[in-house]
N, CA, C and O atoms as CSV, one atom per row, in Angstrom:
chain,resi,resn,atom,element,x,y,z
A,1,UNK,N,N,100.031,105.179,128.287
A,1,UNK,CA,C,100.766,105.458,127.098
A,1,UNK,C,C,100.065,106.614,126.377
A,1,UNK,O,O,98.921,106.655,125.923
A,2,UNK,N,N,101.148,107.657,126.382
A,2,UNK,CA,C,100.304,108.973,125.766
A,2,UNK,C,C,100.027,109.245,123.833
A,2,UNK,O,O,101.073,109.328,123.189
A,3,UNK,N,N,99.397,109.301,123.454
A,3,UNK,CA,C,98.794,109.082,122.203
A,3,UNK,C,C,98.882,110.577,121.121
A,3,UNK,O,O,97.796,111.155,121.078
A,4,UNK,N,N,99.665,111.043,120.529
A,4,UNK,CA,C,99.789,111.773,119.755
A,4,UNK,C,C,98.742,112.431,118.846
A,4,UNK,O,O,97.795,111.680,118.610
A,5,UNK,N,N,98.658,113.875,118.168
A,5,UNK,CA,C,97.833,114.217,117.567
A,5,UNK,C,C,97.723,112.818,116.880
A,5,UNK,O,O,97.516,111.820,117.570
A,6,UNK,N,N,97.884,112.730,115.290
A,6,UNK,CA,C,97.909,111.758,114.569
A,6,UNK,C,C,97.091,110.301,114.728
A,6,UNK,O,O,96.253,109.778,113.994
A,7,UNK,N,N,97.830,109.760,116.305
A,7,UNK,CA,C,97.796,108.723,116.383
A,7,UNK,C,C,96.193,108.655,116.919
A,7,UNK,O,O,95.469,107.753,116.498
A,8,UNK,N,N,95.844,109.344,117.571
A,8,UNK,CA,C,94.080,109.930,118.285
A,8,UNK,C,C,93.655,110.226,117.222
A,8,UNK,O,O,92.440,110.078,117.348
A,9,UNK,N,N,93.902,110.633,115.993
A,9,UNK,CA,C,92.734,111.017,114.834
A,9,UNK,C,C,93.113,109.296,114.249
A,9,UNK,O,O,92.145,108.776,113.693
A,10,UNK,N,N,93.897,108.751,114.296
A,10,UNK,CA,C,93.853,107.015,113.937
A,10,UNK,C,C,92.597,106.396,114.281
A,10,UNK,O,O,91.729,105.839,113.608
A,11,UNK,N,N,92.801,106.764,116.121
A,11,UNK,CA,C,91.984,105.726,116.837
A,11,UNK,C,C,90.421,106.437,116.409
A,11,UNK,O,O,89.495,105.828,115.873
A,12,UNK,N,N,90.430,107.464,116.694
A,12,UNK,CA,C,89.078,108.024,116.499
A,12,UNK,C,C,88.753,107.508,115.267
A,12,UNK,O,O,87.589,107.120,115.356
A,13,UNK,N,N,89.302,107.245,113.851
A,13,UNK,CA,C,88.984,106.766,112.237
A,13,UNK,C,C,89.088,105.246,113.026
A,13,UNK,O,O,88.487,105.350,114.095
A,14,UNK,N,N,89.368,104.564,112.940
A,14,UNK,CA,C,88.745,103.091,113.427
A,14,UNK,C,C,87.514,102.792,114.474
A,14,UNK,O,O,86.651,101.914,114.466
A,15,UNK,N,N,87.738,103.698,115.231
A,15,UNK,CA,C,86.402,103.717,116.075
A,15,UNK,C,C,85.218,103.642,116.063
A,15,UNK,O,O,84.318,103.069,116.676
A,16,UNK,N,N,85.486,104.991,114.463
A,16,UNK,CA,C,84.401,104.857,113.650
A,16,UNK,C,C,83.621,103.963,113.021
A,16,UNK,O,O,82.396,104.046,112.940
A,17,UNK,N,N,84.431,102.934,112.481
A,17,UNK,CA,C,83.872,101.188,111.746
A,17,UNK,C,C,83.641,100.520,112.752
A,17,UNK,O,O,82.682,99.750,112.687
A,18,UNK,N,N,84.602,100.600,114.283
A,18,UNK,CA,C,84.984,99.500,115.217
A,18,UNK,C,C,83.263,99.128,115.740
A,18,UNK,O,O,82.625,98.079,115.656
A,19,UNK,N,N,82.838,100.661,116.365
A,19,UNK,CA,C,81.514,100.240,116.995
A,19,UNK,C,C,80.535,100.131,116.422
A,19,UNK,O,O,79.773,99.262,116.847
A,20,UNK,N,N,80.175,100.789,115.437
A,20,UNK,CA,C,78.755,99.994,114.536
A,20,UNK,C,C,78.861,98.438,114.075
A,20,UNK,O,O,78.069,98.010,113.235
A,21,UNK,N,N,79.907,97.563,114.671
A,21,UNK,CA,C,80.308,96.893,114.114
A,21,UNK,C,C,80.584,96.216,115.615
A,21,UNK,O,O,81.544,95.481,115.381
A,22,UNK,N,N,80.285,96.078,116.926
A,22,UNK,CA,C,80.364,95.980,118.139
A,22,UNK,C,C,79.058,95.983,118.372
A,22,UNK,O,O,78.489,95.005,118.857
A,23,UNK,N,N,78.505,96.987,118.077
A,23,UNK,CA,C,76.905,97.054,118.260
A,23,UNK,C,C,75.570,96.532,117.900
A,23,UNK,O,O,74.442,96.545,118.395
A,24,UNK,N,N,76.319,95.930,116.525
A,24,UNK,CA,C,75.581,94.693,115.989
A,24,UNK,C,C,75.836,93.334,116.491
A,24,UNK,O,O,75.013,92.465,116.782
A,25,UNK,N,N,77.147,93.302,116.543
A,25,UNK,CA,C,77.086,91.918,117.536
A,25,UNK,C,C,76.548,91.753,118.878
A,25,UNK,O,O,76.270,90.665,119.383
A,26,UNK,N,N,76.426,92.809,119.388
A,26,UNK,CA,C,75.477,92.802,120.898
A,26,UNK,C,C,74.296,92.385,120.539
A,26,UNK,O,O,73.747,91.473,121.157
A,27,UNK,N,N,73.624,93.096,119.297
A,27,UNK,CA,C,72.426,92.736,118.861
A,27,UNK,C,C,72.106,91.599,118.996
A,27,UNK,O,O,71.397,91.274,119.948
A,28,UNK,N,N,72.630,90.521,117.901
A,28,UNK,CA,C,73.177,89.069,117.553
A,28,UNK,C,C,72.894,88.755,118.642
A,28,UNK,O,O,71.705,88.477,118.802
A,29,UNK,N,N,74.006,88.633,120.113
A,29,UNK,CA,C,73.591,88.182,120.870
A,29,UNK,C,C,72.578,88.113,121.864
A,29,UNK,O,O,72.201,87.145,122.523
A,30,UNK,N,N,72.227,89.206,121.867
A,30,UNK,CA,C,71.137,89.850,122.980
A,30,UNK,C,C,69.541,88.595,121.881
A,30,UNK,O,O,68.530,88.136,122.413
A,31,UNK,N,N,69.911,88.450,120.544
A,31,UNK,CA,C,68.650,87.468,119.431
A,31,UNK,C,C,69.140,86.132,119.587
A,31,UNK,O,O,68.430,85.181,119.256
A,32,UNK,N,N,70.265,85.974,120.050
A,32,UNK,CA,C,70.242,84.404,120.426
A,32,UNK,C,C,71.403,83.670,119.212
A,32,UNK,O,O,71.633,82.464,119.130
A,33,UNK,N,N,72.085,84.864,118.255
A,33,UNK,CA,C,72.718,84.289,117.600
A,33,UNK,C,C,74.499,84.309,118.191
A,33,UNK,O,O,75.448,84.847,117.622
A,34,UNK,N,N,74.505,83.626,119.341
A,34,UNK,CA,C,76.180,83.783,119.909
A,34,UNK,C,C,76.829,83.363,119.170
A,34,UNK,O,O,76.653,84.340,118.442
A,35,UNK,N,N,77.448,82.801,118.638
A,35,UNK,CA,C,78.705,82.613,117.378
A,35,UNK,C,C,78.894,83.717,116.664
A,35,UNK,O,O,79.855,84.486,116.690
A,36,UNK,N,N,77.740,83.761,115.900
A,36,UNK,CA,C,77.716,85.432,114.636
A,36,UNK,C,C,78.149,86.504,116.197
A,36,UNK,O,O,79.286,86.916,115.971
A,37,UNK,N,N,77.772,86.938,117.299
A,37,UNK,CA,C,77.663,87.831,117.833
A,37,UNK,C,C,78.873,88.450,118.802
A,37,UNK,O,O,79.145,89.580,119.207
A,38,UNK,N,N,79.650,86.694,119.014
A,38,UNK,CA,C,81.157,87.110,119.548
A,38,UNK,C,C,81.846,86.931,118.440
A,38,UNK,O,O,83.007,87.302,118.616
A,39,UNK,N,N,81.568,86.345,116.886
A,39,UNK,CA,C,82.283,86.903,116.217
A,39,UNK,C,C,82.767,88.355,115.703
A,39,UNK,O,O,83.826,88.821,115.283
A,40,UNK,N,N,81.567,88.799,115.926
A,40,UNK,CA,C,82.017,90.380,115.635
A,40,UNK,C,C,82.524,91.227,116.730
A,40,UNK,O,O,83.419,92.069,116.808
A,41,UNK,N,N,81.553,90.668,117.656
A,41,UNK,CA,C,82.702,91.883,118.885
A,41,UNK,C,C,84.476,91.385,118.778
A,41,UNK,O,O,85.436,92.151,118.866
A,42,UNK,N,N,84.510,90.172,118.608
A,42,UNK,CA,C,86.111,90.301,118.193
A,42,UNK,C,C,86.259,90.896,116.880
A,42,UNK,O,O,87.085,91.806,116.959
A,43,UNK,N,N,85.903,90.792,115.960
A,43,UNK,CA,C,86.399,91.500,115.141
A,43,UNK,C,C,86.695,93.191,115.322
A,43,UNK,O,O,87.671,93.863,114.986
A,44,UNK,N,N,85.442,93.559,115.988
A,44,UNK,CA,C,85.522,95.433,116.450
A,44,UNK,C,C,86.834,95.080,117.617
A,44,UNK,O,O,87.729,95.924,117.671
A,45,UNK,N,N,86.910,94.211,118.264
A,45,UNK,CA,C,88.153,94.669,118.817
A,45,UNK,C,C,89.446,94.562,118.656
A,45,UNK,O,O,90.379,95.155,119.198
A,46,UNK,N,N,89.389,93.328,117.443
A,46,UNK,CA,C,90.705,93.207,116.074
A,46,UNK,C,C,91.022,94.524,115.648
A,46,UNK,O,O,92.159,94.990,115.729
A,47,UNK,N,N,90.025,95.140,115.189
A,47,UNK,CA,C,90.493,96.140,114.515
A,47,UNK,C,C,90.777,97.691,115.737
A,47,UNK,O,O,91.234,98.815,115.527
A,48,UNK,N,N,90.413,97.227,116.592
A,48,UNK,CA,C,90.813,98.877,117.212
A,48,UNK,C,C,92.787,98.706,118.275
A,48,UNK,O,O,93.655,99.496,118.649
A,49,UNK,N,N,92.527,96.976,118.325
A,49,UNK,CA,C,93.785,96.053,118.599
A,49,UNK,C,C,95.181,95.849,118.043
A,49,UNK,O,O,96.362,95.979,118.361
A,50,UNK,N,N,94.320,95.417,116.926
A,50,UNK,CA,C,95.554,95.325,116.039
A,50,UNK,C,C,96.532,96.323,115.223
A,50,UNK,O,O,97.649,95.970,114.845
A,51,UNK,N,N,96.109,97.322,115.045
A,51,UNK,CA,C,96.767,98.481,114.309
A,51,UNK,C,C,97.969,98.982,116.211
A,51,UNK,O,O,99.090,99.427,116.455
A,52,UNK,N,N,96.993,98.607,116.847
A,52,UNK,CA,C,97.600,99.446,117.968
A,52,UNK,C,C,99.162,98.785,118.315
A,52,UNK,O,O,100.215,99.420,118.271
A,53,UNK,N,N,99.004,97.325,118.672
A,53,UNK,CA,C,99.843,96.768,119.286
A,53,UNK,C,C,100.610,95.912,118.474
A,53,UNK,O,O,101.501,95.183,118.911
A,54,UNK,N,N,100.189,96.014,117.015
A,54,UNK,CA,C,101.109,94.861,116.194
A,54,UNK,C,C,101.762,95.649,115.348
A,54,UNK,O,O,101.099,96.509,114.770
A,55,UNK,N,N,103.371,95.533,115.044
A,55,UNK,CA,C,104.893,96.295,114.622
A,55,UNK,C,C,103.702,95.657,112.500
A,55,UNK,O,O,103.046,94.717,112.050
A,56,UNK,N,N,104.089,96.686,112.188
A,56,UNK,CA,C,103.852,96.255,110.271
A,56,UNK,C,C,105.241,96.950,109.822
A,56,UNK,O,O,106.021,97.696,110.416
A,57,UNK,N,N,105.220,96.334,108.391
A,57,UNK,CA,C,106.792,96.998,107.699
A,57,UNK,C,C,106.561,98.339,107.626
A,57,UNK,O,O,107.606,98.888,107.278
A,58,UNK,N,N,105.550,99.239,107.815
A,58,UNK,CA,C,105.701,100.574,107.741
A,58,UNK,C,C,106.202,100.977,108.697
A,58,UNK,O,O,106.913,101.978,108.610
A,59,UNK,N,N,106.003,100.343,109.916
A,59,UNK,CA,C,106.304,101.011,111.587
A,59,UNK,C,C,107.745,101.048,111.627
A,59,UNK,O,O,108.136,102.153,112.003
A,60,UNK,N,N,108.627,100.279,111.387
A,60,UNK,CA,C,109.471,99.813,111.609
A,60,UNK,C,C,110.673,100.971,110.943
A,60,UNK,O,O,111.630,101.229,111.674
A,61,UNK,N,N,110.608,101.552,109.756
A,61,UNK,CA,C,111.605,103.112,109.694
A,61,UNK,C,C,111.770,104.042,111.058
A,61,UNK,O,O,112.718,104.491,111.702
A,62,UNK,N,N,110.336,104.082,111.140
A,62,UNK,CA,C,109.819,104.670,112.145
A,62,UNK,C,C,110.255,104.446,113.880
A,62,UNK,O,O,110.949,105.017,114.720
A,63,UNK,N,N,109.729,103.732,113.824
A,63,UNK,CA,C,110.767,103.057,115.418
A,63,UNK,C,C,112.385,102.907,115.201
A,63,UNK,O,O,113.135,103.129,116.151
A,64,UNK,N,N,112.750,102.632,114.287
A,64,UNK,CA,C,114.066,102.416,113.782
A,64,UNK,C,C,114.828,104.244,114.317
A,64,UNK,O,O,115.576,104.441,115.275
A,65,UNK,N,N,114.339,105.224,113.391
A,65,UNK,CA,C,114.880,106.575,113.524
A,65,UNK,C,C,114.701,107.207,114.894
A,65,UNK,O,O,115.500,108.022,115.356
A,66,UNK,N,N,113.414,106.709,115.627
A,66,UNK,CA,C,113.105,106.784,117.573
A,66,UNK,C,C,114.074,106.381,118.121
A,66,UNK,O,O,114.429,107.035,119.102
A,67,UNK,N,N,114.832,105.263,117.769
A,67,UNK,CA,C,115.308,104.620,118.905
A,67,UNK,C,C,116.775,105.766,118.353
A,67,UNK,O,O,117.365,106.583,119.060
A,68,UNK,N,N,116.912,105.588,117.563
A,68,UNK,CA,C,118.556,105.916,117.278
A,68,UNK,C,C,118.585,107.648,117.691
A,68,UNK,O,O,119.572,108.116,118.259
A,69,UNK,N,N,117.589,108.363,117.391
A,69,UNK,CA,C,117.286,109.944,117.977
A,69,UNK,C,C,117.550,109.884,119.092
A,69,UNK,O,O,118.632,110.395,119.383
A,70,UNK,N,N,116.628,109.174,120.390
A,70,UNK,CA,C,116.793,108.467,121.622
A,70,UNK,C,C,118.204,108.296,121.933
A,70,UNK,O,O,118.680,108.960,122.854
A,71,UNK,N,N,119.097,107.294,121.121
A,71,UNK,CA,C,119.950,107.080,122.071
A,71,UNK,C,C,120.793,108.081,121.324
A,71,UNK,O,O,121.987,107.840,121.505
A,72,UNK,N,N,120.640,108.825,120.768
A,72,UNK,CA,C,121.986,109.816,120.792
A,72,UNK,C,C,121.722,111.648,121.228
A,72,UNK,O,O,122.684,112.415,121.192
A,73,UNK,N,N,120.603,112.039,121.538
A,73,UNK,CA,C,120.043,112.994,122.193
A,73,UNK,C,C,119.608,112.406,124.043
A,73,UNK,O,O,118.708,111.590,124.241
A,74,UNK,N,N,120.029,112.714,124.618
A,74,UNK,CA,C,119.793,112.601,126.143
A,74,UNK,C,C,118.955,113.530,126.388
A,74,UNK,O,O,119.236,114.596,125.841
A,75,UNK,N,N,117.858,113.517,127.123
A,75,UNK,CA,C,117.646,114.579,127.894
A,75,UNK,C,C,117.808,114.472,129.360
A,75,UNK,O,O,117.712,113.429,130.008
A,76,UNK,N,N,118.085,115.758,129.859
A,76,UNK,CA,C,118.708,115.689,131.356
A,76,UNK,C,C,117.405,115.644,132.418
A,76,UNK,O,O,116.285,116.097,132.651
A,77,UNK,N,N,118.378,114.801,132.836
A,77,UNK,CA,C,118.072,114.402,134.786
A,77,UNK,C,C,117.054,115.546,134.894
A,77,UNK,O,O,117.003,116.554,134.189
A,78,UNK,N,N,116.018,115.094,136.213
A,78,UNK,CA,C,115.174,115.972,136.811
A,78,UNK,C,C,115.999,116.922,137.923
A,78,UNK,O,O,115.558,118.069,137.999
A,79,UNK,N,N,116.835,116.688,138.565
A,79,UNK,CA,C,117.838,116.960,139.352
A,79,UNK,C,C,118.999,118.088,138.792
A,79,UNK,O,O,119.543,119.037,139.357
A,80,UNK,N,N,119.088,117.657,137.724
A,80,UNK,CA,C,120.105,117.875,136.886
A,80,UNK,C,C,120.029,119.315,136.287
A,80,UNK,O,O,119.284,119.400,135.311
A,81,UNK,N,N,120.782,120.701,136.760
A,81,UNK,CA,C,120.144,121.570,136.396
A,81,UNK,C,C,121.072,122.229,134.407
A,81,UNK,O,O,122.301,122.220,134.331
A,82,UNK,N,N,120.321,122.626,133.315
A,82,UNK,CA,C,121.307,122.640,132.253
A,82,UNK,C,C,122.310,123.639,132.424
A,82,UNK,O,O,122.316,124.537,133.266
A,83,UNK,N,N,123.112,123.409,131.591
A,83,UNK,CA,C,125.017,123.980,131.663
A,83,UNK,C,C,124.098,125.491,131.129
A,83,UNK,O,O,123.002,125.472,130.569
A,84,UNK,N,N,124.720,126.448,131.407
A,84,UNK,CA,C,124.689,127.648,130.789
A,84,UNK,C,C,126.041,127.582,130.107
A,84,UNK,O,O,126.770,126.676,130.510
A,85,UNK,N,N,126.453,128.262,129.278
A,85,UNK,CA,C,127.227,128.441,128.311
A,85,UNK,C,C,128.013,129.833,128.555
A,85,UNK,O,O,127.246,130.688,128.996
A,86,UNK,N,N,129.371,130.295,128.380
A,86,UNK,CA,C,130.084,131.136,129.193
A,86,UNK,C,C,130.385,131.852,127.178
A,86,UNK,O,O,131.091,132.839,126.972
């Protein structure tokens, strides 16, 4: 799934909190504290997860105006060579 300007300066700004925040829980565990230590690696991966794959009321204009652009713009067949115009 190809990732847009925008959406790559997203992931890169969460990334940012995600792993200092991944990296301490390795810590945690690597000291013997496993609970605290897979709590946080889920959390760093809540957050690089959840923005990605879960619909919020903002998304939803948004996918809404995709789909309807989509189905009323076609683009042609690979096969398909375009009309020139007379």
């Amino acid at each position: 799934m190809a990732l847009g300007i925008l959406d790559t300066i997203g992931l890169a700004a969460t990334l940012v909190f995600a792993i200092p925040v991944a990296i301490y829980g390795i810590e945690q565990l690597v000291s013997g504290e496993t609970l605290f230590g897979v709590a946080l690696l889920a959390v760093a991966a809540a957050m690089v997860l959840v923005p990605r794959y879960v619909t919020t009321p903002d998304d939803i204009p948004g996918k809404a105006a995709e789909k309807a652009v989509g189905s009323a713009v076609k683009s042609p067949e690979k096969n398909e060579e375009p009309k020139q115009q007379e």
